[in-house]
ChimeraX commands (.cxc) that place a marker at each C-alpha (Angstrom):
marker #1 position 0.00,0.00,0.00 radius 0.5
marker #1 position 2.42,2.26,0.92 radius 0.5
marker #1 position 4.56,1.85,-2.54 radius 0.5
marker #1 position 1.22,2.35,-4.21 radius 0.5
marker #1 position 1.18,6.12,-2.80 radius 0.5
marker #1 position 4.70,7.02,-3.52 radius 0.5
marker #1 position 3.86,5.92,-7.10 radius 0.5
marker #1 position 1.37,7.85,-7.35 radius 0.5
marker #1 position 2.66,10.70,-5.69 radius 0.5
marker #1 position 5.42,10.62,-7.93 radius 0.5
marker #1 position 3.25,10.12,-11.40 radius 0.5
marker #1 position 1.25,13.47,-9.93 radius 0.5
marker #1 position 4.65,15.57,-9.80 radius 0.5
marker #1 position 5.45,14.27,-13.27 radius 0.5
marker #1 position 1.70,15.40,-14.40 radius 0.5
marker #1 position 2.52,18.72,-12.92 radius 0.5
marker #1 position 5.82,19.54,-14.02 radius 0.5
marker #1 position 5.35,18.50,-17.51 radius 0.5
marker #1 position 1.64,21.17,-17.52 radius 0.5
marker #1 position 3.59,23.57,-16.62 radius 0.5
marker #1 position 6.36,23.28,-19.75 radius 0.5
marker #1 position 3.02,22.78,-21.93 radius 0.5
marker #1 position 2.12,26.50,-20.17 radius 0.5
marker #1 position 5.70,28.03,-21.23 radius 0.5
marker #1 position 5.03,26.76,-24.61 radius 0.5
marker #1 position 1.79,28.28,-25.07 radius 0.5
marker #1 position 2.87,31.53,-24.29 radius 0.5
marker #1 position 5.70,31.78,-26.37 radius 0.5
marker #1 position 3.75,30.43,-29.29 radius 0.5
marker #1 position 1.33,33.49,-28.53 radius 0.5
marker #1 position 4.50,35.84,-28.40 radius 0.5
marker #1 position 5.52,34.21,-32.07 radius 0.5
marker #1 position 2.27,34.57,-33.41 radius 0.5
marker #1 position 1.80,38.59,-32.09 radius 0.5
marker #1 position 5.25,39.09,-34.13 radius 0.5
marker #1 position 4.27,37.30,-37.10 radius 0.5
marker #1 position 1.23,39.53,-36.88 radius 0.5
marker #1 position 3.01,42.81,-36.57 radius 0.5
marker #1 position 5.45,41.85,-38.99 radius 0.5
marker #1 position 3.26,41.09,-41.79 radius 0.5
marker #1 position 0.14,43.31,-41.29 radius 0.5
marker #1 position 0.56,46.32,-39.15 radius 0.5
marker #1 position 3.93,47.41,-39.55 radius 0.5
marker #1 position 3.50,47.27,-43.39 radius 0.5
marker #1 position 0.22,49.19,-42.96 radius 0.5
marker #1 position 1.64,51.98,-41.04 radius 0.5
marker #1 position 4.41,52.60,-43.73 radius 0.5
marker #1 position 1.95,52.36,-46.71 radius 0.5
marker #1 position -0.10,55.17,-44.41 radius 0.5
marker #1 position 3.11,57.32,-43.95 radius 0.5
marker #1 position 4.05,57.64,-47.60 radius 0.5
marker #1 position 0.20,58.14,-48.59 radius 0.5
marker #1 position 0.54,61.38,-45.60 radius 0.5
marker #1 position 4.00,62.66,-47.23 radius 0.5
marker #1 position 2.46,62.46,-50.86 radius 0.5
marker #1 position -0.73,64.39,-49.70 radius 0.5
marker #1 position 1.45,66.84,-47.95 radius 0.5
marker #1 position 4.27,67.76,-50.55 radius 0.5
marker #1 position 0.92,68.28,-53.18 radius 0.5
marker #1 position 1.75,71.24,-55.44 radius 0.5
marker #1 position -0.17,73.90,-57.12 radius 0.5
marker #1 position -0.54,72.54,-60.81 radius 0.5
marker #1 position 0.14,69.07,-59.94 radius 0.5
marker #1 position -2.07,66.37,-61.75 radius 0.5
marker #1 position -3.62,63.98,-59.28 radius 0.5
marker #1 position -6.39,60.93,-59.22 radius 0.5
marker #1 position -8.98,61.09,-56.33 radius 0.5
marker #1 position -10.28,58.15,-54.53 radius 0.5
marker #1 position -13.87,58.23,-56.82 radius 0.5
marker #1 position -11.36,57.55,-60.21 radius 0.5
marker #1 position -11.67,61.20,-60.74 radius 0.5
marker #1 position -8.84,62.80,-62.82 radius 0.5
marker #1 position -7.77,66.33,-62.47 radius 0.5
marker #1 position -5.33,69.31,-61.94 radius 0.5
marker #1 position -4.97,71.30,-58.20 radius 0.5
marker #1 position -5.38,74.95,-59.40 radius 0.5
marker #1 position -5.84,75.52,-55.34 radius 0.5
marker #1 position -4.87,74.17,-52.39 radius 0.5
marker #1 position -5.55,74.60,-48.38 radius 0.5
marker #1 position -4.85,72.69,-45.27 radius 0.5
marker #1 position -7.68,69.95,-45.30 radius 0.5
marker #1 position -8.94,70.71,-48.85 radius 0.5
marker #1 position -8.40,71.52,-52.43 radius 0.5
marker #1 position -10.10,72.86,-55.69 radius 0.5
marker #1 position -9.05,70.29,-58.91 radius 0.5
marker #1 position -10.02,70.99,-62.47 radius 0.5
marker #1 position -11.15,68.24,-64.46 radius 0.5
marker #1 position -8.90,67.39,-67.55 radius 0.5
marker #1 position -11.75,67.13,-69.90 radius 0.5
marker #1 position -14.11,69.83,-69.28 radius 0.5
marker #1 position -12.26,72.46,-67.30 radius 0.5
marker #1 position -14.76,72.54,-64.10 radius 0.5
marker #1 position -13.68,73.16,-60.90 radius 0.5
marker #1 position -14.68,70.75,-57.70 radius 0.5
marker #1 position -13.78,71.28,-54.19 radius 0.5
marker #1 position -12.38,67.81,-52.53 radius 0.5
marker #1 position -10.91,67.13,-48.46 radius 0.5
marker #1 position -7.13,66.20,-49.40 radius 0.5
marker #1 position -7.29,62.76,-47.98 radius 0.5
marker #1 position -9.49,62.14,-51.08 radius 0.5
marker #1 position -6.19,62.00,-53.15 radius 0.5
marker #1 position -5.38,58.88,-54.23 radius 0.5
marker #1 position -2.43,59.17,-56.50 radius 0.5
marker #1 position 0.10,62.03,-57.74 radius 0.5
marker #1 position 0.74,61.78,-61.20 radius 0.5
marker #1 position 3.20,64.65,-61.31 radius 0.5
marker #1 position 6.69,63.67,-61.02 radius 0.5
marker #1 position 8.93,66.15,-58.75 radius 0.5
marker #1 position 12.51,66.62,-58.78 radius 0.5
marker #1 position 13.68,65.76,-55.47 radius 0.5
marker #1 position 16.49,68.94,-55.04 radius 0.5
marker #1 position 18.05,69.17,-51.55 radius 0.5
marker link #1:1,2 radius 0.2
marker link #1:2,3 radius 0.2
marker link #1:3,4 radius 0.2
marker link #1:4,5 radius 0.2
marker link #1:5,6 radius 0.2
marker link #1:6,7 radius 0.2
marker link #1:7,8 radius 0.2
marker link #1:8,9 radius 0.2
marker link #1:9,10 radius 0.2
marker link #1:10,11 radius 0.2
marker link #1:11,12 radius 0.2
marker link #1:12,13 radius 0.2
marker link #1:13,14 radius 0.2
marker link #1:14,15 radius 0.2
marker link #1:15,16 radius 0.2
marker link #1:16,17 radius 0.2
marker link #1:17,18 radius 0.2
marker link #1:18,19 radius 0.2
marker link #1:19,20 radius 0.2
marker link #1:20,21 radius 0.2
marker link #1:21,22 radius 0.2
marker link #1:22,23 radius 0.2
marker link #1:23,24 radius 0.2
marker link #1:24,25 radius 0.2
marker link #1:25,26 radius 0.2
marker link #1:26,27 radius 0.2
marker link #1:27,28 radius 0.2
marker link #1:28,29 radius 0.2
marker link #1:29,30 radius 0.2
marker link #1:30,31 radius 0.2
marker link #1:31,32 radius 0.2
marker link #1:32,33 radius 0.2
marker link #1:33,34 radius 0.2
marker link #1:34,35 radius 0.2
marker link #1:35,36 radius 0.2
marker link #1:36,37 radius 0.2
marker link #1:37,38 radius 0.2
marker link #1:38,39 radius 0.2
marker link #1:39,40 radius 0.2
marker link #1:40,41 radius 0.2
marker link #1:41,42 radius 0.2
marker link #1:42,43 radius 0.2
marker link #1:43,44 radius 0.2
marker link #1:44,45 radius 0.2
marker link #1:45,46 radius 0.2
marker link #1:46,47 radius 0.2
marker link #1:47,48 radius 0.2
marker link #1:48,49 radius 0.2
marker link #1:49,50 radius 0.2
marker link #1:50,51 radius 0.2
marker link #1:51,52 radius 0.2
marker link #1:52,53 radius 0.2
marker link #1:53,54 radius 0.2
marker link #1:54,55 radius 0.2
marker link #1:55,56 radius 0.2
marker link #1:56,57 radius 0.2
marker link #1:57,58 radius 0.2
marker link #1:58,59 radius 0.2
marker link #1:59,60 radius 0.2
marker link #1:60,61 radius 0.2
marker link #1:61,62 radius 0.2
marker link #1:62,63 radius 0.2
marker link #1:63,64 radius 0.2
marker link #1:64,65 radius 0.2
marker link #1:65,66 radius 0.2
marker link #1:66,67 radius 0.2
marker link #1:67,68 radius 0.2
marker link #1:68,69 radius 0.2
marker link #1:69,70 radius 0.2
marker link #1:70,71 radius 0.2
marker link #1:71,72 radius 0.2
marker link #1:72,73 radius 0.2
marker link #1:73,74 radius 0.2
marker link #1:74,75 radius 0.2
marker link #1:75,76 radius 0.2
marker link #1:76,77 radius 0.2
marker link #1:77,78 radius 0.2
marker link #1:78,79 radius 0.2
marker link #1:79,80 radius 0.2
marker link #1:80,81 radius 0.2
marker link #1:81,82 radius 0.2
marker link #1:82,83 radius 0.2
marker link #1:83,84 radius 0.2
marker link #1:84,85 radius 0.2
marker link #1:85,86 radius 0.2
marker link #1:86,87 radius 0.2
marker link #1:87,88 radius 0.2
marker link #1:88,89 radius 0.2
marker link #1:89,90 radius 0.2
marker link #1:90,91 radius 0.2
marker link #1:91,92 radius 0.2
marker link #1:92,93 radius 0.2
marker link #1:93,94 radius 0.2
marker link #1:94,95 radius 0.2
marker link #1:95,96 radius 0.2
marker link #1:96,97 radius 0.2
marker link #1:97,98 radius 0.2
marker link #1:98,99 radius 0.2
marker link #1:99,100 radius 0.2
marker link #1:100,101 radius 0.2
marker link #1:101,102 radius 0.2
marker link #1:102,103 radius 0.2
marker link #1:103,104 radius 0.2
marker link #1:104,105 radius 0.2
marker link #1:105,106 radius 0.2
marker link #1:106,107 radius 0.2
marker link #1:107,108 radius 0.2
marker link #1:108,109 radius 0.2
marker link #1:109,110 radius 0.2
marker link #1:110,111 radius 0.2
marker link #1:111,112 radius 0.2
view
């Protein structure tokens, strides 16, 4: 009787060192899976966001652009949170908010 117990005492200290290694290896598969994540979606997300901000914010005067709706156009006015394009085809003027610019099709000369 008395071997009995130690064997099972023994098999339980087995049972509850070898839980808590399974423990130690869920959490650093979480950790592995929260880089992968960052990695792969929101660090690339953030950069893609960062150039979109530094091409809305170096927009010139005369510079031919694409909005979000497909719309093609020249800036013939610009403001902080808004500007006034002119269609290519007709020559009329729309106001737009600037973070409806999708695309810069003027090419700049980058002089520093």
């Amino acid at each position: 009787m008395n071997n009995l117990l130690i064997l099972l005492e023994n098999t339980a200290n087995a049972n509850t060192k070898a839980a808590a290694g399974s423990g130690w290896i869920s959490l650093i598969m979480i950790a592995v899976m929260v880089l992968v994540f960052w990695l792969f979606i929101i660090r690339p997300q953030k950069k893609k966001q960062k150039e979109e901000e530094k091409m809305r914010n170096d927009l010139q005067i005369g510079d031919e652009i694409v909005t979000i709706g497909g719309i093609y156009g020249k800036i013939v006015s610009l403001k902080d949170d808004s500007f006034v394009l002119e269609s290519i085809t007709d020559k009329s003027k729309q106001k737009f908010a600037r973070w409806a610019i999708q695309q810069n099709l003027t090419v700049h000369d980058e002089q520093k």
